[in-house]
C-alpha positions in Angstrom: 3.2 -32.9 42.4 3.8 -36.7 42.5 -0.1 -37.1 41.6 0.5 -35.1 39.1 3.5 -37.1 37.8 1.8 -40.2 38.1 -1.1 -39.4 36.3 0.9 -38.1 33.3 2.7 -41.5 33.6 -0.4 -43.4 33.4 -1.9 -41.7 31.0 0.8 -41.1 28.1 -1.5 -41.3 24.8 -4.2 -38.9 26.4 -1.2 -36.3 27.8 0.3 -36.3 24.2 -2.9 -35.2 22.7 -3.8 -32.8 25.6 -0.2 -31.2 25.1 -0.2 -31.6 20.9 -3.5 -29.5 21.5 -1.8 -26.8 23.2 1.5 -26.4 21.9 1.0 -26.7 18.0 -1.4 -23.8 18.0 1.2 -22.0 20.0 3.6 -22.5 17.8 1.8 -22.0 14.7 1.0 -18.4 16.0 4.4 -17.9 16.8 5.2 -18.7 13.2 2.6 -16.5 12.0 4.0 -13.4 13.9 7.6 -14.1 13.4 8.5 -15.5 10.0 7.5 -12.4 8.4 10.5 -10.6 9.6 12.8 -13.2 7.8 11.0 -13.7 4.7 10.8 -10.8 2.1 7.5 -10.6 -0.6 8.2 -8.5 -3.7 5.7 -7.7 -5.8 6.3 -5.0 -8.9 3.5 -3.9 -10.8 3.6 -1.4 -13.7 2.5 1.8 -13.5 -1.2 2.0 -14.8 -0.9 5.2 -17.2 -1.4 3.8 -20.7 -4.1 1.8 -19.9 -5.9 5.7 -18.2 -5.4 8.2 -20.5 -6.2 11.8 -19.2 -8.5 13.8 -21.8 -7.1 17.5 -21.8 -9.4 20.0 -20.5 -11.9 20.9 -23.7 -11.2 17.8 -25.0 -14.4 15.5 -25.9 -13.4 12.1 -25.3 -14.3 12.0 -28.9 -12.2 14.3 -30.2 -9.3 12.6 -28.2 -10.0 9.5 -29.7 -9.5 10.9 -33.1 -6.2 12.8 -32.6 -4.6 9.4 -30.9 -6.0 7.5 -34.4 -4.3 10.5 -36.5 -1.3 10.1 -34.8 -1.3 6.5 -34.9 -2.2 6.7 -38.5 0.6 8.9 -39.4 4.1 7.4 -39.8 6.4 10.4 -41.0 5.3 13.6 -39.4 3.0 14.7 -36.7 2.2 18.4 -36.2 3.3 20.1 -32.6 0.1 20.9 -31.5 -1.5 17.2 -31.7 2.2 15.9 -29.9 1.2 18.1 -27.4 -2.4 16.8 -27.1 -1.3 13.3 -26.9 1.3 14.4 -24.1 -1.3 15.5 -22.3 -3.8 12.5 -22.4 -0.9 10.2 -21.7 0.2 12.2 -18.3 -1.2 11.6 -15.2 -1.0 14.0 -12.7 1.1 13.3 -9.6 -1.0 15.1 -7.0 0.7 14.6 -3.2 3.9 13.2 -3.0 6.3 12.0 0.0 8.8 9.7 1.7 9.0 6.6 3.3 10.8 7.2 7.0 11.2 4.6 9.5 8.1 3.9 12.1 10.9 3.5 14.9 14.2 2.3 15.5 13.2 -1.0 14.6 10.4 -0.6 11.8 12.2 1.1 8.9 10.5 1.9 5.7 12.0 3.6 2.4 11.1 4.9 -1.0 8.2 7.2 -2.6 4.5 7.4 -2.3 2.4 8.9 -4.9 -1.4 9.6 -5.2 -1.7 10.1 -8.9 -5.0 11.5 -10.5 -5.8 9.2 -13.8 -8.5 10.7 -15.0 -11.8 9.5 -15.5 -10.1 6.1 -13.6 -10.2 8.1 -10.5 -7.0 8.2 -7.9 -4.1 5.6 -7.2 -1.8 5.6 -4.4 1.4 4.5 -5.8 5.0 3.3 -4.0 8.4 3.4 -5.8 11.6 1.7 -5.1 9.7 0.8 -1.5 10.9 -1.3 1.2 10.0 -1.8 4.7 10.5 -4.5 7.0 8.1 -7.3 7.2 5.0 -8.1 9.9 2.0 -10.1 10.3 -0.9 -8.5 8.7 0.0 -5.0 7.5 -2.4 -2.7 6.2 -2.0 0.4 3.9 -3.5 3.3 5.8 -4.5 6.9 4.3 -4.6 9.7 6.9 -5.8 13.2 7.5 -2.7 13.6 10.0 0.8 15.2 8.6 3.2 13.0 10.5 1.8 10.3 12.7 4.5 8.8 14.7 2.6 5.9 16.1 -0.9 4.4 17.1 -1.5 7.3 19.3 -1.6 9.5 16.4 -3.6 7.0 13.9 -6.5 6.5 16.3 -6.7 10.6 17.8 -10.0 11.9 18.1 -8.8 14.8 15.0 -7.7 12.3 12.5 -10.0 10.2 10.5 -7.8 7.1 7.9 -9.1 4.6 4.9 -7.4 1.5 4.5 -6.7 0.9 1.1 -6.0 -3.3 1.6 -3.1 -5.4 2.8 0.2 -4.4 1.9 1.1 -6.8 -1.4 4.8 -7.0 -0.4 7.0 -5.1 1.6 9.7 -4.3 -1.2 9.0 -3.1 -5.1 6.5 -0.7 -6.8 2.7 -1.1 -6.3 -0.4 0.4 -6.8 -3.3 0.9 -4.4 -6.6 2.6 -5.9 -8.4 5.0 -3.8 -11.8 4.9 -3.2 -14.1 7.2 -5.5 -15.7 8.7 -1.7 -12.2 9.6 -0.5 -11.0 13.1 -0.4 -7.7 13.2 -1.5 -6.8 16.4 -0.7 -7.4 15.7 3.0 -5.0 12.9 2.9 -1.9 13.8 4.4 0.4 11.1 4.6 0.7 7.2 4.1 1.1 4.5 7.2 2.2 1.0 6.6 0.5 -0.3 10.3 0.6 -3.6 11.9 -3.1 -4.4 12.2 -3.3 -6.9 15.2 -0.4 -5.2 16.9 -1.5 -1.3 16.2 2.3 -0.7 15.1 3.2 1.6 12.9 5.8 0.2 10.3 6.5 3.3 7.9 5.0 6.4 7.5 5.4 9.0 4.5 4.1 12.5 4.8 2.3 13.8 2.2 2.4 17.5 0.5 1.2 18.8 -2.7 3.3 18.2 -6.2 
């Protein structure tokens, strides 16, 4: 030991950088795993419906073109059955719906979680008035099983997930599109799962709307 202390004595300037080395990526780790849990990202983005109309069934896009210019083009009265026509192109269909609960006793997550069918724009997973508690590096997982209650469950041999992308922030509405090759109706529920850690952070079970 008092070699040991000696050495460190003599050699101050190459000990500093030896333990600057060691400890600064230590603590920058540290950072990286627990400032999340003090530190709140919201991110709000509007709901994408305008922008995707749905053409009713029969409808030639065509056709729905013209009854959205007649209606535009008409300032005092619009007849029921064209109101009705552009209801329908302007309604998505909400196709699963469910609930944010907590992962655990620790990890809690609230609000909704919505795929929506847009159309010819294909599916979007959508949260509402969500909020979960922050982590380092969480991902927005699809799965085939009903309620997983932790890794066990995401990774079984019987259940297969997509991962739609980072979360964008654990509190506000967002949207997440789904892949064109993903089933939607054998999605059963949503995980918000800590990647590097296999946690899971909030889970909403999925049924039909």
């Amino acid at each position: 030991m008092t070699k040991v202390t000696d050495w460190i004595k003599n050699h101050k300037p190459l000990t500093a950088i030896i333990a600057a080395i060691i400890i600064v990526p230590g603590l920058a780790f540290a950072w990286w795993l627990g400032s999340p849990l003090f530190i709140d990202k919201t991110v709000d983005e509007e709901f994408p419906a305008l922008m995707n109309a749905i053409v009713p069934e029969g409808m030639e896009m065509a056709q729905a073109n013209a009854t959205m210019e007649a209606v535009m083009d008409n300032e005092t009265m619009v007849e029921e059955e064209m109101m009705e026509a552009m209801g329908a192109m302007l309604a998505p269909d909400a196709v699963k719906v469910g609930q944010f609960r907590d992962g655990d006793s620790f990890h809690k997550g609230s609000g909704s979680a919505t795929i929506w069918d847009l159309g010819t724009d294909g599916f979007v997973l959508r949260f509402e008035d969500f909020n979960v508690i922050n982590g380092p590096d969480l991902r927005v997982l699809l799965t085939t099983h009903a309620d997983p209650m932790g890794r066990g469950d995401v990774h079984a041999d019987d259940v297969t997930y997509v991962e739609l992308g980072k979360l964008k922030g654990n509190i506000g509405n967002q949207n997440y599109p789904i892949p064109d090759d993903v089933n939607v109706d054998d999605q059963n529920s949503v995980v918000i799962y800590c990647k590097p850690f296999q946690v899971v952070f909030a889970v909403a079970p999925l049924a039909l709307n």
